[in-house]
C-alpha positions as CSV (number, residue, x, y, z in Angstrom):
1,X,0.0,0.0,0.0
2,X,1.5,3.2,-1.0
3,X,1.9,6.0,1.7
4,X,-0.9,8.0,1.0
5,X,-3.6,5.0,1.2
6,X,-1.5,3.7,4.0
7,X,-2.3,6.8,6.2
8,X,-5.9,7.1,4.3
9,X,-6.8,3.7,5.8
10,X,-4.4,3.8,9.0
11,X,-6.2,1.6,11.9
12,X,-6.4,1.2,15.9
13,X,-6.7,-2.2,17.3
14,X,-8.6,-2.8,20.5
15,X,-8.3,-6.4,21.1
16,X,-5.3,-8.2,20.8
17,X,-4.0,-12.0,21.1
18,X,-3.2,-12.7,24.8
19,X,0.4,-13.7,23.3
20,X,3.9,-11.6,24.5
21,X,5.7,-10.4,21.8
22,X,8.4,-13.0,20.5
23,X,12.0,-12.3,21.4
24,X,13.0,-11.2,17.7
25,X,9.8,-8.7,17.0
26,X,10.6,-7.2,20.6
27,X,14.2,-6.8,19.6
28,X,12.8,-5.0,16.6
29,X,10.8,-2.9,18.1
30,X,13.5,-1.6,20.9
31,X,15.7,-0.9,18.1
32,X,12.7,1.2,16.2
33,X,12.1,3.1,19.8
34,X,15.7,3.4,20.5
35,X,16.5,4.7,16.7
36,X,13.5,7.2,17.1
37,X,14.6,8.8,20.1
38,X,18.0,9.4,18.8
39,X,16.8,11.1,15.9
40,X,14.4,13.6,18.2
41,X,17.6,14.3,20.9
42,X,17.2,12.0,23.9
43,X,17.5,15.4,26.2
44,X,14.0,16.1,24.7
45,X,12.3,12.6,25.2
46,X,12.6,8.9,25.6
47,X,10.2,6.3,24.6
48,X,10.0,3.7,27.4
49,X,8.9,0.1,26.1
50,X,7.5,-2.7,28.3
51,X,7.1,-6.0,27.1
52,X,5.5,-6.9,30.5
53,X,2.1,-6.1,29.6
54,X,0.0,-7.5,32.2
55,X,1.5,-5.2,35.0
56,X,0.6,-2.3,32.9
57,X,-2.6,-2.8,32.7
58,X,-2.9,-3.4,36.4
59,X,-1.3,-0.6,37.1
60,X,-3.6,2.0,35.0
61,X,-6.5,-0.2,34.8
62,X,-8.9,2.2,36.2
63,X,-7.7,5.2,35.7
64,X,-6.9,5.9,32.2
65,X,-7.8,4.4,29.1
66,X,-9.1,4.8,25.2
67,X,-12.5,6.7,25.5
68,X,-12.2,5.8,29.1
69,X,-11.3,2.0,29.0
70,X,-8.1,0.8,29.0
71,X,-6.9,-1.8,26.4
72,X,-5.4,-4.4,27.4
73,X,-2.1,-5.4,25.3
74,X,0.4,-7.8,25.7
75,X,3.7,-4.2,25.3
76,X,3.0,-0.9,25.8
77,X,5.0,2.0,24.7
78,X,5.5,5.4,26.7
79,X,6.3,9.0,25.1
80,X,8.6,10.1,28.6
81,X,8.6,13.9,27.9
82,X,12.1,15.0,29.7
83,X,11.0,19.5,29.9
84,X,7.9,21.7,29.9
85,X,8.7,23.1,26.6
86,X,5.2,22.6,24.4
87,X,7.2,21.5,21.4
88,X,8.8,18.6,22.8
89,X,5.0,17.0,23.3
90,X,4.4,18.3,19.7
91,X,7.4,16.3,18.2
92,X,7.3,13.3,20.8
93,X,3.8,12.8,19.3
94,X,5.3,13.3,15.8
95,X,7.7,10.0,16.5
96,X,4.9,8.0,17.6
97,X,3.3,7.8,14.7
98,X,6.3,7.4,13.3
99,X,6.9,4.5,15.3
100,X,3.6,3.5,14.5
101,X,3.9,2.9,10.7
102,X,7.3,1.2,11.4
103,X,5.2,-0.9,14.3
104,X,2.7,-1.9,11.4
105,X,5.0,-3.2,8.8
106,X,6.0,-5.9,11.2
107,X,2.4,-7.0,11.7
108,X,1.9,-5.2,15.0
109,X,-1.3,-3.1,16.2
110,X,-1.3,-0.4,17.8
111,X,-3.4,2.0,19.6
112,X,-3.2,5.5,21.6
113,X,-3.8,5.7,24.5
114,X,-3.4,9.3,26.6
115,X,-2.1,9.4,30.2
116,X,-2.2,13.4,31.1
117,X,-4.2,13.3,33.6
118,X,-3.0,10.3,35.4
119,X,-1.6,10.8,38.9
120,X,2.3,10.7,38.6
121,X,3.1,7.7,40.9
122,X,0.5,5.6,39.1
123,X,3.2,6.0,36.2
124,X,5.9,5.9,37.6
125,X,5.1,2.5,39.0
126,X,3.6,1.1,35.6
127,X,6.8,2.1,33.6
128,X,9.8,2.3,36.9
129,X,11.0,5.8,35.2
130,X,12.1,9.2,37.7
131,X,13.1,11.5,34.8
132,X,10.5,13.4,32.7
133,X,6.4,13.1,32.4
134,X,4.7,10.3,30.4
135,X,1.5,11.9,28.6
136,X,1.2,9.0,25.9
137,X,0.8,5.6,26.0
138,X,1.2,3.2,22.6
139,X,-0.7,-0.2,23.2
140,X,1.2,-2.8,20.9
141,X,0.7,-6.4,19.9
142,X,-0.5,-9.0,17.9
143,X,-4.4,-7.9,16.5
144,X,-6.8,-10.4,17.6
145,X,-8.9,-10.0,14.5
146,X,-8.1,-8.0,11.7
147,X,-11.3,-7.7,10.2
148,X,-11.9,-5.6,13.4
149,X,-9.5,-3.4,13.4
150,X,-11.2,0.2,13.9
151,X,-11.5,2.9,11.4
152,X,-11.9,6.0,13.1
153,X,-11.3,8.8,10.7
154,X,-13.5,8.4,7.7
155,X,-15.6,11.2,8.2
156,X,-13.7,14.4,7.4
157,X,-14.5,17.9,7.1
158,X,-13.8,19.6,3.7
159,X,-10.2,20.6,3.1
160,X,-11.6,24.3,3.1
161,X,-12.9,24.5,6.6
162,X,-9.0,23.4,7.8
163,X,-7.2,25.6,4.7
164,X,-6.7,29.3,4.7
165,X,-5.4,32.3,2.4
166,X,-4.1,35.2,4.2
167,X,-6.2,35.5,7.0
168,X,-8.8,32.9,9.0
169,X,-11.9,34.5,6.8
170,X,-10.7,33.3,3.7
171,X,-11.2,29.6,3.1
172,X,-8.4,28.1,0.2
173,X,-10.4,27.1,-2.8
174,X,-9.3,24.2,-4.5
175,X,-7.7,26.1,-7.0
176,X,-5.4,27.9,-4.5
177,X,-4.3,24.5,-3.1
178,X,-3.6,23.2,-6.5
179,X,-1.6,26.4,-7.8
180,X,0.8,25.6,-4.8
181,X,1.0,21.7,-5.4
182,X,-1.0,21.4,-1.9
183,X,-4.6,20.0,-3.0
184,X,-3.5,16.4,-2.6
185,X,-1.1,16.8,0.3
186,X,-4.7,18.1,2.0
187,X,-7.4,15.6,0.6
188,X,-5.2,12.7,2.4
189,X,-3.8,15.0,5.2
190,X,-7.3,15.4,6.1
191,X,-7.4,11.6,7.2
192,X,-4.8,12.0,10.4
193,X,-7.1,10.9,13.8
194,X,-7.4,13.4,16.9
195,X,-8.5,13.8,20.6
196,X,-12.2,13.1,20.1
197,X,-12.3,13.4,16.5
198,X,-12.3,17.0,16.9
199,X,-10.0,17.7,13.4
200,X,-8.4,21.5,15.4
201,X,-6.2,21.6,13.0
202,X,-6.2,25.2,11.2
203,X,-3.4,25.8,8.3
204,X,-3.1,29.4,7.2
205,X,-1.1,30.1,3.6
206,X,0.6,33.8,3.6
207,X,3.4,34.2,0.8
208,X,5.3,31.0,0.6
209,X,4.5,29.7,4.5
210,X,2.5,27.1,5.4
211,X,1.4,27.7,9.3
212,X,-0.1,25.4,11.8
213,X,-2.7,26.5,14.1
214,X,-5.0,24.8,16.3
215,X,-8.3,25.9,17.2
216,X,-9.6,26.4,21.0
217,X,-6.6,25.3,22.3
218,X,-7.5,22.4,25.3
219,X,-3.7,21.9,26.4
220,X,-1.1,18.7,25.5
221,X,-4.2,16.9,23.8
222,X,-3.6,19.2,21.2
223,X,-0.4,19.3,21.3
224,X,-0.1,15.7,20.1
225,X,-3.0,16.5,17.8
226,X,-0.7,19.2,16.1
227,X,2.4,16.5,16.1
228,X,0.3,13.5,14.1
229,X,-1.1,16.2,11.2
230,X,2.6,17.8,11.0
231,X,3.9,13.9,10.3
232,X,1.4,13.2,8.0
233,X,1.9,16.4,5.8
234,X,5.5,15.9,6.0
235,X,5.2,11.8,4.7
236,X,2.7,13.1,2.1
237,X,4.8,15.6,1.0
238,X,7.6,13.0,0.0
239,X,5.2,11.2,-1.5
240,X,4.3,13.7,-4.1
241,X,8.2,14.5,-4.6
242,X,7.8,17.9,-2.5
243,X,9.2,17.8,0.8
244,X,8.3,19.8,3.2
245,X,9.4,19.5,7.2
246,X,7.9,22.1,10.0
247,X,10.0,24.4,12.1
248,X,7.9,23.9,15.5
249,X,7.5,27.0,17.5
250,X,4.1,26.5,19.7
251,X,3.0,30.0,21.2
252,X,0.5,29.0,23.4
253,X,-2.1,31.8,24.6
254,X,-5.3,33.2,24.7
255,X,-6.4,33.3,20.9
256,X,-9.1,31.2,19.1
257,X,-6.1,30.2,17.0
258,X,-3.0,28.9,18.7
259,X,0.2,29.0,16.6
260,X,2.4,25.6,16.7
261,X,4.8,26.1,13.5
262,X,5.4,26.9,9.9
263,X,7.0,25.4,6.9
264,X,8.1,26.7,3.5
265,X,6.8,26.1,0.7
């Protein structure tokens, strides 16, 4: 599957088989973790994995959770945010999904799971780290069914209520994506999940920058909203020979529209 159908139809398992992960896969997967973390600066972040699965699950079961229930996996991987700075949470969430396509060409599933608001000792105990804040949780394993694997982002809105020109009252036609080489990039883009489906992305076109905005800023749920659309732009980007790559600068305030970063066109 090429990479824009790949993150078209991108899924989140639920259920998986009650089976670890075999030696060699959970080699793999350390190395994919370890490699990511290199590449973001390990004084940012760290991804944490543990294969023990069962005594995560005890140890948030309860307490946090997809939609409020927590899946149950047999390896769980943790986004260990190492500063307050906004744009470490906005590039940690970046290299999960990252991760995540890597995770999926091995056969894995995976599923996001977001730990904010749980108590800091509750983590702590679940992943044995002292360093840093954990505010994302990757369920991984071995789907139980693939047929139900879930969907979750079929319904977009249209690419003009996301796409601006020069200011947030003028919508980008079509035709205005297209002159710039962007309607594509945007019909896919479209397609990356968020926090409740809530799509706060807000792209604003001025000149030759692309900038990133998200709507009604909530806090680190958006955040990690803003990371999964920047990695999808930048992967659909390659794919139509025009990379792209965002210089992430979140200025978090007051406004309906809360600046996270640009990129040039």
């Amino acid at each position: 599957m090429d990479t824009k159908n790949l993150l078209k139809f991108r899924t989140s398992t639920r259920d998986y088989k009650d089976e670890k992960l075999d030696e060699a896969i959970a080699k793999k997967v350390y190395e994919i973790v370890n490699d990511e973390a290199e590449k973001l600066g390990r004084e940012n972040l760290a991804f944490l994995l543990n294969t023990d699965g069962e005594s995560v699950y005890k140890a948030l079961n309860g307490v946090a959770g997809y939609r409020g229930v927590m899946i149950k996996a047999p390896a769980y991987i943790a986004l260990d945010a190492r500063n307050n700075d906004p744009a470490t949470i906005v590039k940690g969430a970046y290299g999960v999904e990252e991760i995540i396509t890597k995770l999926h060409k091995l056969g894995l599933g995976t599923c996001w799971i977001t730990v904010s608001e749980v108590d800091e000792v509750v983590k702590q105990n679940a992943f044995n780290y002292s360093e840093g804040d954990i505010n994302i949780l990757l369920a991984v394993g071995y789907p139980l069914d693939d047929e139900r694997r879930e969907h979750s982002y079929i319904d977009r809105g249209a690419t003009e209520d996301l796409v601006f020109l020069g200011d947030f009252d003028t919508p980008a036609t079509d035709e205005d994506l297209e002159q710039r080489g962007l309607n594509e990039i945007f019909n896919y883009a479209k397609f990356a999940p968020s926090a409740n489906n809530d799509q706060p992305w807000r792209f604003l076109i001025v000149d030759d920058e692309l900038s990133l905005y998200i709507e009604d800023y909530k806090g680190d749920v958006n955040l990690i909203d803003a990371g999964i659309m920047m990695y999808y732009i930048d992967e659909l980007s390659k794919a139509y020979a025009m990379p792209l790559g965002f210089k992430v600068e979140p200025k978090i305030g007051s406004d309906k529209y809360t600046y996270i970063g640009m990129t040039k066109m």
